[in-house]
C-alpha positions as CSV (number, residue, x, y, z in Angstrom):
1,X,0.0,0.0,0.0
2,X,1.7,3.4,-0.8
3,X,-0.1,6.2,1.1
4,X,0.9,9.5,1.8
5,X,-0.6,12.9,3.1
6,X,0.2,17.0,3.6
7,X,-1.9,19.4,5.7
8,X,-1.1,22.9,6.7
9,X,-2.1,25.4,8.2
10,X,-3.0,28.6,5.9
11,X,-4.0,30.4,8.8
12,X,-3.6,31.0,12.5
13,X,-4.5,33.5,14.4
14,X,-6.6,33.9,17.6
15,X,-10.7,34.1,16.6
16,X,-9.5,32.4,13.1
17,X,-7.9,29.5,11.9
18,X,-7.9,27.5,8.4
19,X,-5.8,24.8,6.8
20,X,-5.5,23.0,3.5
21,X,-4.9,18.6,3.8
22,X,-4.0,16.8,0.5
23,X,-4.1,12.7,1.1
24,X,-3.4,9.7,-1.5
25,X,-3.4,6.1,-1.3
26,X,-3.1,3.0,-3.7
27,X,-2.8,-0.5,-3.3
28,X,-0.5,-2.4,-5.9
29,X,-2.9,-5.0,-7.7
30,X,-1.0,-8.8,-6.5
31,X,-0.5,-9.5,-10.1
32,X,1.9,-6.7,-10.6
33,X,0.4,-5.1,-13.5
34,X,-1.1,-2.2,-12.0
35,X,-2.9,0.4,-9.1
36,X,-6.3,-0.1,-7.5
37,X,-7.8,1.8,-5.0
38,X,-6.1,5.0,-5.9
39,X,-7.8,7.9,-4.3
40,X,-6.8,11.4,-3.9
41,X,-8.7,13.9,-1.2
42,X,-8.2,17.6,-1.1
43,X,-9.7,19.2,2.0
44,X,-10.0,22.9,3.2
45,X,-11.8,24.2,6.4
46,X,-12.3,27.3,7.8
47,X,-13.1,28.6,11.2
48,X,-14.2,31.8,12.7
49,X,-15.0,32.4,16.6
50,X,-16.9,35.3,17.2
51,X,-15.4,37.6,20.2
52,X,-18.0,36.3,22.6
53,X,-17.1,32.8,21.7
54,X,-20.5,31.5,22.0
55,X,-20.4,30.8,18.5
56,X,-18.7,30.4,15.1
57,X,-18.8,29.7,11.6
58,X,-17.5,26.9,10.1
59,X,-16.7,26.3,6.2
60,X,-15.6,23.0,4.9
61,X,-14.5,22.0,0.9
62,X,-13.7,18.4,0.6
63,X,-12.6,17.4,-3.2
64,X,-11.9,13.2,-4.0
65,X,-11.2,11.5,-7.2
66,X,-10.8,7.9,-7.6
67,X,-9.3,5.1,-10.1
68,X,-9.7,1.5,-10.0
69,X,-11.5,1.3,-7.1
70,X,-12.8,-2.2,-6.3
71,X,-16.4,-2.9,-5.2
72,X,-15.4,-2.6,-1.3
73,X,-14.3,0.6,-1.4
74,X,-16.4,3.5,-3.1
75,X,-16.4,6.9,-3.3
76,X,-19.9,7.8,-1.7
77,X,-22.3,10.6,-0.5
78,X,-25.1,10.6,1.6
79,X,-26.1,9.9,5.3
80,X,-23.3,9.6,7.5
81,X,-20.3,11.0,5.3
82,X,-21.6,14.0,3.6
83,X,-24.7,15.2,2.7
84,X,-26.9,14.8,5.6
85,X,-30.4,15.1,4.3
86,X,-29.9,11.9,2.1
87,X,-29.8,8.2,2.3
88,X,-26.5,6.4,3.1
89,X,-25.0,6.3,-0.1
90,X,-27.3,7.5,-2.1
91,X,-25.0,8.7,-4.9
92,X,-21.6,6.7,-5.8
93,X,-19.1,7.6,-8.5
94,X,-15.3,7.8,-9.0
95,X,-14.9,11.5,-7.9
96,X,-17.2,13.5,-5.6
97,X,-17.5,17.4,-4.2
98,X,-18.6,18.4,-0.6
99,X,-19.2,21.9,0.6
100,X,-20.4,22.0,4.5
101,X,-21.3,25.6,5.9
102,X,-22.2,25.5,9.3
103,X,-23.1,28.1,12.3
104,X,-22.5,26.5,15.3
105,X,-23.6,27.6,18.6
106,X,-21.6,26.7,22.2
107,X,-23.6,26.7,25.8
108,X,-23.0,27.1,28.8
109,X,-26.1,24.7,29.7
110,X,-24.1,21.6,31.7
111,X,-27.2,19.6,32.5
112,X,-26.7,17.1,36.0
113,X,-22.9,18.1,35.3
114,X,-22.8,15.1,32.8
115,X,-22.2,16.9,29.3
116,X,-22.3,19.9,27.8
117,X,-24.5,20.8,25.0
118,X,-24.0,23.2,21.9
119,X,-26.1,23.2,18.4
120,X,-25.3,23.9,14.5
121,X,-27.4,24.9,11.4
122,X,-26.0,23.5,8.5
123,X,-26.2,23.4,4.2
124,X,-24.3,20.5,2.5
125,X,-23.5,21.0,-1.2
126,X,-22.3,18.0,-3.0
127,X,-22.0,15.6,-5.7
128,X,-20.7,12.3,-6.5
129,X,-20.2,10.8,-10.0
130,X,-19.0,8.5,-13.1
131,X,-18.4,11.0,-15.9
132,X,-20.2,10.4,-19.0
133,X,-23.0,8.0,-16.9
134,X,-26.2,8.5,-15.8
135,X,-26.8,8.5,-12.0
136,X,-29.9,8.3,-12.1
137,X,-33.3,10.3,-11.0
138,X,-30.7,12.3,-9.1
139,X,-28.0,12.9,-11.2
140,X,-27.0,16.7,-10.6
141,X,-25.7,19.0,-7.4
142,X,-27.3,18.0,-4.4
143,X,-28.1,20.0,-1.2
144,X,-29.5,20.1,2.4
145,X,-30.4,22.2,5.1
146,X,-30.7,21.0,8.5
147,X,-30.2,21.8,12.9
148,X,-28.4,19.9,14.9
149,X,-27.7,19.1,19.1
150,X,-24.1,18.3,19.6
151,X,-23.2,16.8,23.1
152,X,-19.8,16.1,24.8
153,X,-19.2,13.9,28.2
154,X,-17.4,16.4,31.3
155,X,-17.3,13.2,33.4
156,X,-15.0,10.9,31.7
157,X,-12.4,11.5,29.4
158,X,-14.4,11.1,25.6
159,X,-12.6,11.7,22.5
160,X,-16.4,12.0,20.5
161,X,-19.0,14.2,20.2
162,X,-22.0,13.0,19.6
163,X,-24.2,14.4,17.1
164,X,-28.0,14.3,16.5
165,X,-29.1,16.0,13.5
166,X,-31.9,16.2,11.7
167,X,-31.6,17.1,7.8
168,X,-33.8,18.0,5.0
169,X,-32.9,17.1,1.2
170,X,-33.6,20.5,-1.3
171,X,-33.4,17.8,-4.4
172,X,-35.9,15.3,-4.5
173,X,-37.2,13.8,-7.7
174,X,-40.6,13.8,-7.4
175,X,-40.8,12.2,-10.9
176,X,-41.0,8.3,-10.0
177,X,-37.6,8.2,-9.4
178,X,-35.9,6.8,-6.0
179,X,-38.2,7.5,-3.3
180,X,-36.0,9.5,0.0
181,X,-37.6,10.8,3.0
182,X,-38.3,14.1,3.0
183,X,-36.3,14.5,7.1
184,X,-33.4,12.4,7.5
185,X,-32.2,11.8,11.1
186,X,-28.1,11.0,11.3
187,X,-26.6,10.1,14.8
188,X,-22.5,9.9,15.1
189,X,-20.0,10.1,16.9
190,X,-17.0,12.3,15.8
191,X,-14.0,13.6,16.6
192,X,-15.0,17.5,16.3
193,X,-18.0,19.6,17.0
C-alpha cells in the first residue's frame, strides 16, 4: 500500500484559523500489473470564533477523485459521510465534491454536570459521480439544510461528540424516481464539533 498525506495550516491566528490537507493512497494490484484503489482527497476548512465565543462559523471544501476502485471501497455521498439530508449512499461515482457551511452555537447549559450541550445549522452541497454516466433520477448538485444538538461527556475522558441531527434534502425527484424521506435523522459520533 503506498499512502501518503500533507496538511497545513494557511492560517492561524486567535478568533480564526484554516488549513488545506492533501491525502493519496493506492494498493499495488498482487499481479503486478497495475494500481487499485487509488484515491486522492483535497480538503479545506475554515473557522471563525466570534469575540464572545458563544459561536462560530464553520466552512468545509472536501474534493476526491478515484481510479480502479474495487467494489469494497467507493467513493460515496449521503447519510453519514456528507450530505446529511440523504440516504447512506445515495450517490456513488469515481470522484465527488462536498461543501459544508455551518453556524454553530456553544452553551453554557451543563445539565446534572454530565455533558455539555451546543447546536449547529448546517447546508451540504455535494456531488458524487461516473463522468459520462447516468446516475440516475438524481443525477445533478445536491443539497441540504438542516439543525443539529451536539453533546460532549465532562465526566469521563471522551474523545467523540456525539451528534443528532436532523436534515432536509432541497433535491428530491418527485418524478417516480428513488423515493427519499423528506427528514433524515443522522446520529454519530465524531472527533469534532
Amino acid at each position: 500500500m503506498l499512502k501518503s498525506g500533507i496538511s497545513r495550516a494557511l492560517l492561524a491566528e486567535r478568533l480564526q484559523f484554516a488549513d488545506i490537507q492533501f491525502d493519496q493512497s493506492a494498493y499495488w494490484s498482487p499481479s503486478g500489473d497495475r494500481m487499485e484503489n487509488m484515491l486522492l482527497g483535497l480538503q479545506t476548512r475554515y473557522l471563525r470564533t466570534e469575540s464572545k465565543r458563544k459561536n462560530s462559523w464553520y466552512a468545509a471544501l472536501n474534493l476526491a477523485y478515484s481510479k480502479g476502485l474495487t467494489s469494497d471501497l467507493q467513493l460515496t455521498l449521503g447519510g453519514d459521510n456528507g450530505l446529511r439530508g440523504y440516504p447512506l449512499r445515495y450517490q456513488t461515482g469515481d470522484r465527488s465534491f462536498l461543501l459544508t457551511l455551518e453556524r454553530r452555537y456553544y452553551s453554557n447549559w451543563h445539565p446534572f454536570e454530565l455533558f455539555r450541550l451546543g447546536g449547529a445549522v448546517f447546508v451540504d452541497m455535494g456531488r458524487a459521480w461516473f463522468p459520462g454516466e447516468d446516475n440516475g433520477p438524481n443525477n445533478g448538485v445536491l443539497h441540504d439544510v438542516g439543525i443539529g444538538l451536539r453533546l460532549t461527556s465532562s465526566r469521563i475522558q471522551v474523545t467523540r461528540v456525539l451528534h443528532l441531527d436532523i436534515a432536509v434534502p432541497l433535491d428530491r425527484d418527485e418524478g417516480g424516481g428513488e423515493e427519499i424521506d423528506g427528514v433524515q435523522f443522522l446520529v454519530r459520533g465524531r472527533q469534532t464539533f
